[in-house]
C-alpha positions in Angstrom: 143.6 51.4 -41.2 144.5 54.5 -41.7 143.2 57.9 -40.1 139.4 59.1 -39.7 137.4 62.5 -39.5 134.2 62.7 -37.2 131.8 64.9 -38.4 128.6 66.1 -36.2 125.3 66.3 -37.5 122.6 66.9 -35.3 122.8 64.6 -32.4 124.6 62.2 -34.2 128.3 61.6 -35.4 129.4 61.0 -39.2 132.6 58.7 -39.7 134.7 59.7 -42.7 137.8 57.3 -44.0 141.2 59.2 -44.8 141.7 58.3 -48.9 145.5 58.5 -47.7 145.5 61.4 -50.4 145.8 64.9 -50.1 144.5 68.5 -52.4 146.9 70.2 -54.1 146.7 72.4 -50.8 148.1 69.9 -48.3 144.2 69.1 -47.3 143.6 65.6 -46.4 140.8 64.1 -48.5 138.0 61.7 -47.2 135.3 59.9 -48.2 132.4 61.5 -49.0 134.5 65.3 -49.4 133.5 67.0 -52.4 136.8 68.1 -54.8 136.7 71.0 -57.6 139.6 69.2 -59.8 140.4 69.2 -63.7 140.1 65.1 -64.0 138.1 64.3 -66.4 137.2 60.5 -68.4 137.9 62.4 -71.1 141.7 62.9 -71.8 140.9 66.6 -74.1 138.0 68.0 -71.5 139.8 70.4 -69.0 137.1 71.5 -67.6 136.9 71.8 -63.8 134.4 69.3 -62.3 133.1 68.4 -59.3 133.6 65.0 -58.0 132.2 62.9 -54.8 135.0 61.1 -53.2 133.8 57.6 -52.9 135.0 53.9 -52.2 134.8 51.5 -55.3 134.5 47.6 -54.1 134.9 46.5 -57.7 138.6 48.2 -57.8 139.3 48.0 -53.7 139.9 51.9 -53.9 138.8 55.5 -53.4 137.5 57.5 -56.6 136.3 60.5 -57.9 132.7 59.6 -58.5 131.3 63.2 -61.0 128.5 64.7 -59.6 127.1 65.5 -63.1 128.2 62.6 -65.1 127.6 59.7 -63.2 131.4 58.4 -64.4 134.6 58.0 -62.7 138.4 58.4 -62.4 141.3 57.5 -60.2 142.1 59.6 -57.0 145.9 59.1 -57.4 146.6 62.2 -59.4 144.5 65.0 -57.3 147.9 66.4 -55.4 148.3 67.9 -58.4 145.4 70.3 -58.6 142.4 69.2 -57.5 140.8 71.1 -54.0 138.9 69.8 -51.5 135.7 72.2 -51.1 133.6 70.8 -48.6 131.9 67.0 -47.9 128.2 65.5 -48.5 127.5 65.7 -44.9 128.2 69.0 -44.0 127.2 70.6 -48.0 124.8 68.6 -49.4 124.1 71.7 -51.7 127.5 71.0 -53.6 125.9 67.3 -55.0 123.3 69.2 -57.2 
């Protein structure tokens, strides 16, 4: 199944799923961790964007959901330079 991250908030505890992915600093990625990464659904746009790691049931797989887009892309390729800066549980600030 793969590994997990327990968050606290409050009184209560927050699951997280490993992706099985990891930042282009040897962090380990979750669902629900917010990345800074130059993906794009645009091949030419090289702008950095941040993303909301999130499970897609259509595809059976964890994406990068952007924050100000509504669109997606593939995890797979974040090693090379994408960065974990925090999660939605912990920085909810970061989804605005």
């Amino acid at each position: 199944m793969g590994s997990l991250r327990k968050i606290q908030r409050d009184k209560d505890y927050i699951i997280q799923q490993f992706t099985g992915h990891k930042d282009k600093n040897g962090k380990e990625v979750y669902e629900g961790d917010i990345v800074h990464d130059r993906i794009s659904a645009m091949v030419t746009d090289h702008r950095m964007t941040r993303y909301q790691v999130t499970y897609n049931e259509t595809y059976a797989a964890f994406v990068l959901q952007d924050i100000g887009k509504g669109c997606w892309n593939w995890i797979r390729n974040i090693s090379s330079h994408g960065k974990v800066i925090g999660n939605i549980f912990e920085n909810p600030e970061l989804l605005k």
